[in-house]
N, C-alpha and C positions, 0 to 999 in steps of 0.2 A: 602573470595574470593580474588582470586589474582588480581593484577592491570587491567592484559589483560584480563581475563575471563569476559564473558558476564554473566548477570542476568540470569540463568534456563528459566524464560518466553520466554527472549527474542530467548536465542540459539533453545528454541522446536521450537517458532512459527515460525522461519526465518527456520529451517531443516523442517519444515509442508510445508511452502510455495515454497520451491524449488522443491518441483516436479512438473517436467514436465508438468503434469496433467491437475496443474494450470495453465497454461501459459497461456493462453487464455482464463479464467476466467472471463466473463464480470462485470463490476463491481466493481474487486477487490480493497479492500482498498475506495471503495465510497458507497458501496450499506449495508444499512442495516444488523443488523446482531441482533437476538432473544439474545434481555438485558437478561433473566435469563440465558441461556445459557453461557455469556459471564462474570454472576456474580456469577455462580456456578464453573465455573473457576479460577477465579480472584482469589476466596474464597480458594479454594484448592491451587494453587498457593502461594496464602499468609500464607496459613496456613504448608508450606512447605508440602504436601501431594506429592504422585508419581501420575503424572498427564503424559499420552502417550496419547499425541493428537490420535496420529493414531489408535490407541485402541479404542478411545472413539469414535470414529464416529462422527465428529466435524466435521461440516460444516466448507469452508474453508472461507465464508464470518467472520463465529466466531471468527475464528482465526484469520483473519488481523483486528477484531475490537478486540481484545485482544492486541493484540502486538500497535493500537494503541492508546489504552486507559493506556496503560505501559508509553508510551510515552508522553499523554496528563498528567498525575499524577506526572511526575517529577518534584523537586523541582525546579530543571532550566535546562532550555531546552536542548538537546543532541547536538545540535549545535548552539553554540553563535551566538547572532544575526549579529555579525563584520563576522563571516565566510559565510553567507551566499551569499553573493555577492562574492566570490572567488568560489564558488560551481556555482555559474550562468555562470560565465566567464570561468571555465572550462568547463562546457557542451557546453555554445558555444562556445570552442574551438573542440570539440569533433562533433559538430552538435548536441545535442544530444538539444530532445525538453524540453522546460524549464519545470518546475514544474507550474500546473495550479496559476496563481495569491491567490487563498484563499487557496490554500494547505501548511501547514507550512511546512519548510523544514524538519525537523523532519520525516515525512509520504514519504517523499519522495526516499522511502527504494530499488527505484532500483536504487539506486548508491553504495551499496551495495549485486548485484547480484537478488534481490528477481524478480520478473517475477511481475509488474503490471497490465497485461490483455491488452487484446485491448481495445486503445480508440476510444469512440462512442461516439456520438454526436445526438443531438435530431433528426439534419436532414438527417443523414445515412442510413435513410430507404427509408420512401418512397420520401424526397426530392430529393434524388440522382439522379433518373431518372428525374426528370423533372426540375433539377436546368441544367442538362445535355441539356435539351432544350432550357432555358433562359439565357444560359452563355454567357459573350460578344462578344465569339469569333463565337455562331452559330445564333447571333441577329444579324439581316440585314436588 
C-alpha cells in the first residue's frame, strides 16, 4: 500500500457514507449497530475477502460502526493527541461546532467530508414547544 492510499475499509466505508442518502441519518456514527453484522465484516475484511458494502445491504448504522471500530483498533491514534487542539481552533475559526467532549477526535470524520446526521438532543421533541413557553424572553 502506497504512502497516500487508504486502508480498503476505510476508502468503502467513507464512499458508503457519502451518499447523500445519509445525510440526515439520525444517529449516525452514535446509534448502535448489530455486533455480528459488524464482525462478519470486520472478518471478511481482514481476511482480504471482496467485500461491496452496497451489494450486501448493510445498514449504514454497520457501516460507521465498522469504520469506527478500524479506528478504535489502531495501534495509535489517527490523530496525535498534540493535533487535536489545532483541529478545535480551526473549526472555531470556521464556526464549525466542536466535537461532542467524549467523542474522540478520531470519529469525528466530518472533517473529512463524511455527512454526520442531524444533531438531536433528548429535549428536541416534545421540550421544544414548551421550553418555547418558559424561555426568559416569554417569562414575565
Amino acid at each position: 500500500m502506497a504512502a497516500t492510499e487508504l486502508p480498503r475499509i476505510v476508502a468503502d466505508t467513507i464512499e458508503y457514507l457519502r451518499d447523500e442518502q445519509y445525510a440526515s441519518e439520525y444517529g449516525l456514527f452514535r446509534q448502535s449497530a448489530n455486533a455480528k453484522e459488524m464482525r462478519r465484516l470486520k472478518d471478511a475484511y481482514d481476511a482480504r475477502r471482496n467485500v461491496v458494502l452496497a451489494e450486501e445491504g448493510v445498514d449504514v448504522h454497520v457501516v460507521a460502526g465498522l469504520l469506527k471500530i478500524f479506528f478504535r483498533e489502531l495501534s495509535e491514534p489517527a490523530f496525535p493527541r498534540n493535533l487535536v487542539e489545532h483541529f478545535r481552533r480551526i473549526g472555531a475559526a470556521l464556526a464549525l461546532p466542536p466535537p461532542p467532549p467524549h467523542a474522540p477526535a478520531k470519529t469525528w470524520v466530518a472533517v473529512h467530508g463524511v455527512p454526520c446526521g442531524k444533531r438531536r438532543y433528548a429535549d428536541d421533541d416534545d421540550a421544544t414547544s414548551s421550553s418555547a413557553n418558559t424561555s426568559p424572553a416569554t417569562r414575565k
